[in-house]
C-alpha positions, 0 to 999 in steps of 0.5 A: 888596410887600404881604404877603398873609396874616400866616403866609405865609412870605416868598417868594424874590425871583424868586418873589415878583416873578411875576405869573400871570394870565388875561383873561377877558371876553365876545366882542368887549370887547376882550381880544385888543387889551389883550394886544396893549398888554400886550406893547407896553408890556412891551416884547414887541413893537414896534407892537400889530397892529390886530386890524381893520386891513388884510390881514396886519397885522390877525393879532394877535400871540397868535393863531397858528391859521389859523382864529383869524387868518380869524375874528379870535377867539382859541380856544386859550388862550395863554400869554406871559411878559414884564417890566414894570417889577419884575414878571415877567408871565405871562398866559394869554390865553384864549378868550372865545367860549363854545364854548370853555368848558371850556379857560378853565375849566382855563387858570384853574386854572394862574392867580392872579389874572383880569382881567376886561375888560367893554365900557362900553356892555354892562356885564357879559354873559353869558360874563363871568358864566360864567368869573366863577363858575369864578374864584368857585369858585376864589376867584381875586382879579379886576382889572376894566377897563371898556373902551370908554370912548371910544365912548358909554358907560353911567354910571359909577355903573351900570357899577359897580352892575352889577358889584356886583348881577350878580356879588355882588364890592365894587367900588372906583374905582381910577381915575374916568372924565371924560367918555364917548364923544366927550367922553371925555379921560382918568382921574383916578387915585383912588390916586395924585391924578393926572390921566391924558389920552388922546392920540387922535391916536397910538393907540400912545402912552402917556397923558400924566400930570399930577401934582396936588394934590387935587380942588381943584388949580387945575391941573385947570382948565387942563386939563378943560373947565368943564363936565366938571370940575364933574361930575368933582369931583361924582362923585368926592366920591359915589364916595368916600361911596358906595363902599367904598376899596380894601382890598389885603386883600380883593382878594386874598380874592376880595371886592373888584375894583379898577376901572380905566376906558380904551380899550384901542385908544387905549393908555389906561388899560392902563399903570395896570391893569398897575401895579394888577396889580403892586401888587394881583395875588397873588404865587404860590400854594399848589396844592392837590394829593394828598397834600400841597399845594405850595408856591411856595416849596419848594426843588423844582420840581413843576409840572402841565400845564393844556393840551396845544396839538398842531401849533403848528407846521405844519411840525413834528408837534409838541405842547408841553404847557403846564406851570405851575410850582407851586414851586421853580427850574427849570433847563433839562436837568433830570430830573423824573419823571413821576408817573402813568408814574413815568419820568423825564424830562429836559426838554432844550427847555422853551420861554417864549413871547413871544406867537407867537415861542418861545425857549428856556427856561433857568430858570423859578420857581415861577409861571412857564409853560413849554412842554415838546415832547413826543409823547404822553407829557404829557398834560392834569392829569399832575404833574412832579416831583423824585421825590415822588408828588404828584398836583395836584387840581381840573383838571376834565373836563365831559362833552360837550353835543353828540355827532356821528358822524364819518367820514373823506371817503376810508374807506381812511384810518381809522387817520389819522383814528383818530391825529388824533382821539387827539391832539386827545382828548389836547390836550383839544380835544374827547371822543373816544368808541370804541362798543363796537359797530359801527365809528366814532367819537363826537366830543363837544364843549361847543359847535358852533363847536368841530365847524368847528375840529376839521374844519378842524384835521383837514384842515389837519394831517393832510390828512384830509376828514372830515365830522360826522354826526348820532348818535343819543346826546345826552350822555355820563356816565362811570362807574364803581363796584364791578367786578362791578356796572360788568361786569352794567351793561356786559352789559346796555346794550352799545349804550350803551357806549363808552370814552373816551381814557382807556379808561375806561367812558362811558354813552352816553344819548339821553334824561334818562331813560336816565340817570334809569333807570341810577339807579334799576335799578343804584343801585350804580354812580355817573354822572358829568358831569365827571371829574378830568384825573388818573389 
């Protein structure tokens, strides 16, 4: 295994064969379906789920809301855990549609490592950009794969220019197309000197692989036609001048992505980027946290929740909160205290999930994910520890873009509709802002399409109609600063006053200039946009 800095101590075994990592990618390049092979090949399920096939069989296994299964998109991340080969892997699928921003942006703190997934033909779209830059803020290592690469394709060169000018990484081949769209037949492995083929007919098999010995193995001729080898071997030799080779060092700063190519749908090439993420990916890491940070490899456990998913299961009123283990070796029945309330916990049902099935958990080391049911108590950014006072850091909370009104269709049932929207405020689905006039709620989201998932939520789990209004304010900013000073600013602007889940005081604004006013008439206080998932 390589060791990644010189002075990092070794890690246990079990720690050490952890790799825990996102996917990130635009809409539609492909993210869901390489989960689906990811499962396949670690044995996880049987048959991948077509995510275009017919009827029922086109519910993909990591998508377990009703409106993810009517869209075929995946809006709430997800985390799965299996084995492939010495690795345990731990991925955290996450949304790739851009209204879902700000829960990727927190799943991408409970990850090591991302890989990216961009469509052949597009290159790198504007989503992908996005979630880039969250992993740049974080200096999180990336894993590219170029998707597609059986339908018509851009040139490899471009592909690869691309990603350097865009997003400003190295880029090195770990493996080389030949040939694109109709004519595409496989890779040749730039790391291991070996020719993979696709199978077109068996979309569910795994790619044929042919040991040879350098470019110029007679080998290669039986088995590419002349046309292609020629471009092949012309190709390389410039990919080898031209790019820069694969330094195991800089992947894991951050500098450099490897880049695999393949066609997810036709299982090719996902075999290689999973040994990539084996041999490449980072072991555990370090979390920063106050006052110290953790590391993976201390004897107790902490671990921090990222996401709160409320009514995985439509027949219970559950909630399990997605907790990422930061250090140590956790075993089922455990007590750990829970720092912001100082109460101990026992955990009795922690659960792994194995894309939509649970079982239960009877240990997990640092890296590993675990669900913990719980009623409320849990909340996103809280710390579970055996007994220090840590508190983790950098799990961020945005303030709102879109603000509406919302009203229960029957009004006796205000105080349901008063209990669904904590939840969700507490699961992160969206900000929740008590006026402290009039009746009400103001709901904010980052994007519009998270207005449909609430309201079809509402009505799926808790019965309740409900519809979104248009409200007067257009964004939110939290405040804060010294008492006397928040309690003069608080008398004054009394329509403008709201609390979030929190209780803590928010500033409801129509207009920049509302805020831009705040600044100048009270420069005492402090607005912000964003506000830290601790207390």
């Amino acid at each position: 295994m390589l060791d990644t800095a010189t002075n990092q101590p070794v890690l246990p075994p079990e720690i050490a064969r952890r790799r825990t990592f996102a996917i990130i990618s635009h809409p539609d390049a492909g993210k869901t379906t390489l989960t689906e092979k990811f499962l396949l090949y670690g044995g996880a399920i049987q048959m991948a789920g077509q995510v275009r096939a017919k009827g029922e069989a086109r519910r993909t296994r990591s998508d377990f809301m009703q409106m993810e299964k009517d869209r075929g998109i995946s809006v709430s991340a997800s985390a799965m855990s299996f084995d492939y080969g010495n690795f345990r892997f731990n991925l955290v699928d996450t949304p790739g549609h851009s209204d879902f921003s700000e829960d990727t942006y927190r799943t991408l703190t409970a990850v090591d490592a991302a890989v990216m997934v961009i469509d052949g033909a597009k290159g790198v779209e504007s989503q992908t950009q996005k979630l880039f830059e969250v992993c740049r803020l974080r200096d999180l290592p990336i894993l590219t794969f170029c998707n597609k690469m059986d339908r018509e394709s851009r040139d490899t060169f471009e592909i690869i220019d691309e990603i350097q000018e865009m997003l400003a990484i190295d880029v090195t081949p770990a493996a080389w197309p030949i040939g694109v769209g109709r004519d595409f037949i496989g890779c040749y492995d730039m790391l291991r000197d070996r020719l993979e083929l696709m199978d077109r007919a068996d979309r569910n098999k795994v790619a044929e692989s042919i040991q040879i010995d350098g470019l110029d193995d007679p080998k290669l001729a039986e088995h590419i036609p002349a046309e292609l080898l020629d471009k092949l071997l012309e190709e390389v030799e410039m990919a080898r001048e031209l790019l820069p080779a694969l330094d195991p060092q800089a992947v894991l700063e951050g500098h450099m992505t490897p880049i695999w190519f393949g066609s997810a749908i036709n299982s090719f090439g996902v075999k290689e980027l999973m040994e990539g993420i084996g041999a490449y990916g980072p072991q555990p890491q370090v979390q920063s946290a106050q006052p110290r940070q953790i590391a993976p490899e201390e004897k107790k456990v902490a671990g921090f929740v990222f996401k709160v998913q409320a009514n995985m299961d439509p027949k219970h009123r559950d909630r399990v909160a997605f907790v990422r283990m930061a250090s140590g070796h956790f075993k089922r029945g455990m007590k750990l205290t829970h720092v912001r309330s100082k109460k101990p916990m026992a955990i009795s049902n922690p659960v792994l999930f194995l894309a939509s099935d649970r079982e239960l958990a009877e240990e997990a080391w640092a890296g590993d994910i675990i669900g913990i049911p719980n009623h409320g108590q849990l909340r996103i950014g809280d710390t579970l520890t055996e007994g220090e006072a840590l508190r983790v850091t950098g799990i961020p909370s945005f303030a709102p873009e879109l603000l509406q009104g919302v009203r229960a269709g029957d009004p006796m049932k205000a105080k349901h509709l008063e209990k669904a929207l904590m939840q969700f405020a507490e699961e992160g689905a969206a900000k929740v802002f008590k006026p402290s006039i009039g009746s009400g709620f103001i709901v904010g989201v980052v994007g519009a399409l998270q207005f449909e998932v609430l309201a079809s939520r509402i009505e799926m789990e808790y019965g309740l109609p409900v519809r979104f209004e248009a409200s007067q304010f257009t964004s939110a900013r939290w405040v804060s600063g010294d008492k006397p000073e928040v309690e003069k600013f608080v008398n004054a602007n009394k329509q403008h006053i709201a609390h979030d889940h929190d209780g803590d005081i928010v500033y409801l604004t129509r207009l920049q200039w509302d805020i831009d006013r705040v600044v100048r008439d009270y420069p005492a206080l402090n607005l912000t946009a964003t506000k830290e998932m601790m207390v």
